[in-house]
C-alpha angles and dihedrals in degrees: 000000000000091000088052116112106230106222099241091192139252099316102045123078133161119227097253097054088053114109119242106265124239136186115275133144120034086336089071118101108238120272115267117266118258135222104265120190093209086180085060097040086046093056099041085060100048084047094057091043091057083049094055082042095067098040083056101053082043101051088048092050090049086057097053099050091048089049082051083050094055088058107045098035106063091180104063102025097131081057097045084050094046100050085039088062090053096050092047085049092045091055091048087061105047094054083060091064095048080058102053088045092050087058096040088056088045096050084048095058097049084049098061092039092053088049095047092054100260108118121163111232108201104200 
C-alpha cells in the first residue's frame, strides 16, 4: 500500500503527472494556410446571390397577388392581408440575403487579388 499514489484531487498535481506543455492560445503560432480556390468560392457566392435574387422576386410576387386577393375576395380580406404581410417580410429577407452574398463575392474577389500580389494602394 505504501507504493500506491493517493489520488490528492483535482487541484493537486505532482510535477511529474503534469502533461508536457505546448503552445495554445494566443501563444500558438497561426494555422497553416490552406489552399483556397478563390474561382470556385467567387462563383458559389454569385450563385447563392442569383438564388436570393429569385426568392426575392418570388416572394414579392407572392405579396402582390395576395394584395390582389384582398381586393377581389371580400370574404377573407384580414387573411389575404395577412399572408400578404409575410410575403412582403419574407422579400425583404431575402434581400437581405442578396446583400450579404454581394459582399461575400466581393470580399472573395479582394481576397484573391491580395494573395496573388495586386494589392490597391490608395494614397
Amino acid at each position: 500500500m505504501a507504493e500506491e499514489k493517493q489520488h490528492q484531487g483535482v487541484f493537486h498535481h505532482h510535477k511529474s503527472e503534469e502533461k508536457p506543455e505546448t503552445a495554445t492560445g494566443y501563444d500558438a503560432p497561426p494555422p497553416p494556410v490552406s489552399d483556397v480556390d478563390y474561382r470556385k468560392e467567387k462563383k458559389h457566392h454569385k450563385n447563392l446571390e442569383h438564388v436570393a435574387e429569385l426568392g426575392t422576386a418570388g416572394a414579392g410576387a407572392f405579396a402582390m397577388n395576395e394584395k390582389h386577393k384582398t381586393k377581389k375576395d371580400p370574404e377573407h380580406p384580414h387573411r389575404h392581408k395577412i399572408k400578404e404581410e409575410i410575403a412582403a417580410a419574407a422579400a425583404v429577407g431575402t434581400c437581405g440575403l442578396v446583400f450579404h452574398e454581394h459582399h461575400e463575392k466581393k470580399a472573395t474577389k479582394k481576397e484573391e487579388e491580395e494573395a496573388n500580389g495586386k494589392k490597391h494602394h490608395h494614397f
